[in-house]
C-alpha positions, 0 to 999 in steps of 0.5 A, a space after each residue: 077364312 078359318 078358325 082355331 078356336 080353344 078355351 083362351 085364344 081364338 085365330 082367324 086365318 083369311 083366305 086372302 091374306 093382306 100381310 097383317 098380322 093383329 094381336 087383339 086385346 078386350 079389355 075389363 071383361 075378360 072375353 075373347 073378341 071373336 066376332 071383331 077377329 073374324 071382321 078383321 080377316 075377312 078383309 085379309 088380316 090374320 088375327 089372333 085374339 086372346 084371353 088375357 087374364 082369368 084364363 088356364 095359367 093366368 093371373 086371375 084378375 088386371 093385376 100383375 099381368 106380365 107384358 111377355 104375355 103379349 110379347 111372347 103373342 107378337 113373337 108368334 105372329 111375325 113368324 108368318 106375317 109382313 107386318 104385325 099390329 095390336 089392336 085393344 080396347 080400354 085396358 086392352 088398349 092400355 095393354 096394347 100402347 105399353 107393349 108397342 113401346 116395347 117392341 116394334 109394330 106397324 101400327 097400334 089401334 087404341 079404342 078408348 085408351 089411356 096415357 098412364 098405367 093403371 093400378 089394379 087389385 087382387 087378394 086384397 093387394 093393389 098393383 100395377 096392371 102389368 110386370 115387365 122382367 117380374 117386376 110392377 111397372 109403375 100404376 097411378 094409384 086411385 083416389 082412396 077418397 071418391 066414392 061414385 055418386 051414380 048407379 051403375 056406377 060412373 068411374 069417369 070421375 074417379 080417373 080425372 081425380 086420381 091423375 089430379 091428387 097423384 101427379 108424381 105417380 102419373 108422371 112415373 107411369 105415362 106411357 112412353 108412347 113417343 118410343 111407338 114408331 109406327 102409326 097409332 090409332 086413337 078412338 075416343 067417345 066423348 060420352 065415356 063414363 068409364 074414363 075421359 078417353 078423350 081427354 087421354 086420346 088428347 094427351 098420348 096425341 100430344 106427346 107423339 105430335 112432339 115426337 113428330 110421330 104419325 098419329 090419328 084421332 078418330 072421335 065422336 061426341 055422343 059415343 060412350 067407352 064401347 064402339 061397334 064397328 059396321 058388322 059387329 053386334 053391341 057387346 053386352 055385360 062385363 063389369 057392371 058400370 056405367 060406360 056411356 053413349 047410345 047404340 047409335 053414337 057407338 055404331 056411328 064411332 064404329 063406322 067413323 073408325 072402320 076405314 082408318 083400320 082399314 087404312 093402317 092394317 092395309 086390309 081390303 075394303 070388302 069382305 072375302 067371300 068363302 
């Protein structure tokens, strides 16, 4: 393999090369997966992950981020590839499901995603994650009432309550995941703190089985909103919360996960060797 690597985007180019190009997309921590990119093309994808906000040039915080951002990625990545893909986890998830709707890919991997489009905030201002023309896309506003009862705090609760005290904001701000043509991949730990990605793996399932799009659910009881794929060491810190699971049900996720990856982006069942 090789490695571009510079202060917002990290590319990983393998040696022997399936066809598959990955956008890869971290979520509230801002950080670039590096060490998931590097796993990823040492079984034959040519991977770009990227730093998506709070970076040279970028919005400061998930808030207002423009969906061209990853558009603009994806444009990059057909130029020399068969197939392209996006793979993101928890807001970068969100991120992913919302771009594929937009423009066509072979495949979407969403760990620990969401059905809707979130609000964020920035200077004292709430908006949508995302902007799409210059313009906020529509975002389930949160329940100004819930206050978290736990510490670190647990979020799980103020999501399911948002959706519930909001349902026409929600309504507008589902995700059309039935305009996603190609196969998408949920994962989904029943232990989330962070958000009931089950339960939101449930309902994006629901409305691409009525599409009769082809759709798999990867899920693990215990595990929490991080998995650990086999070869990847757990992620530590981020925004401080509660996010479930152990290090074993994460791992055990992982490993449950790592073969319809493997499926959906055509990659070689073993690693290269340099």
């Amino acid at each position: 393999m090789s490695y571009i690597s510079t202060s917002d985007r990290h590319d990983a180019v393998p040696t022997a090369p399936v066809g598959t190009a990955v956008l890869l997309l971290a979520g509230s921590s801002g950080r670039i997966e590096t060490e998931r990119a590097d796993l990823l093309a040492a079984h034959g994808a040519r991977v770009r992950a990227i730093r998506w906000f709070g970076g040279r040039d970028q919005r400061p915080a998930p808030h207002e981020v423009p969906v061209e951002v990853f558009l603009g990625q994806l444009a990059e990545l057909r130029h020399d590839s068969d197939r392209v893909a996006v793979f993101g986890t928890s807001f970068g998830a969100e991120a992913a499901l919302v771009t594929a709707s937009l423009t066509p890919v072979a495949s979407v991997i969403a760990a620990a995603p969401t059905p809707v489009i979130w609000s964020g905030w920035h200077d004292g201002v709430w908006s949508s994650h995302w902007t799409r023309h210059g313009l906020a896309l529509p975002a389930v506003p949160f329940d100004a009432g819930w206050t978290p009862t736990t510490d670190p705090p647990e979020y799980r609760g103020l999501y399911a309550s948002s959706l519930d005290r909001h349902p026409a904001e929600a309504a507008a701000a589902r995700i059309p995941v039935e305009h996603i043509a190609g196969e998408v991949v949920l994962i989904a730990g029943g232990d989330d703190r962070v958000w009931p990605s089950k339960a939101f793996a449930a309902r994006i399932r629901s409305a691409r089985d009525a599409a009769a799009l082809r759709t798999t659910t990867v899920h693990h009881p215990d595990a929490g909103h991080r998995m650990v794929l086999p070869g990847e060491t757990a992620t530590v810190g981020g925004v401080r919360m509660a996010r479930g699971g152990s290090p074993a049900a994460d791992a055990a996720l992982g490993a449950m996960a790592w073969p319809e990856i493997r499926r959906v982006l055509s990659l070689h069942e073993a690693a290269a060797t340099r």
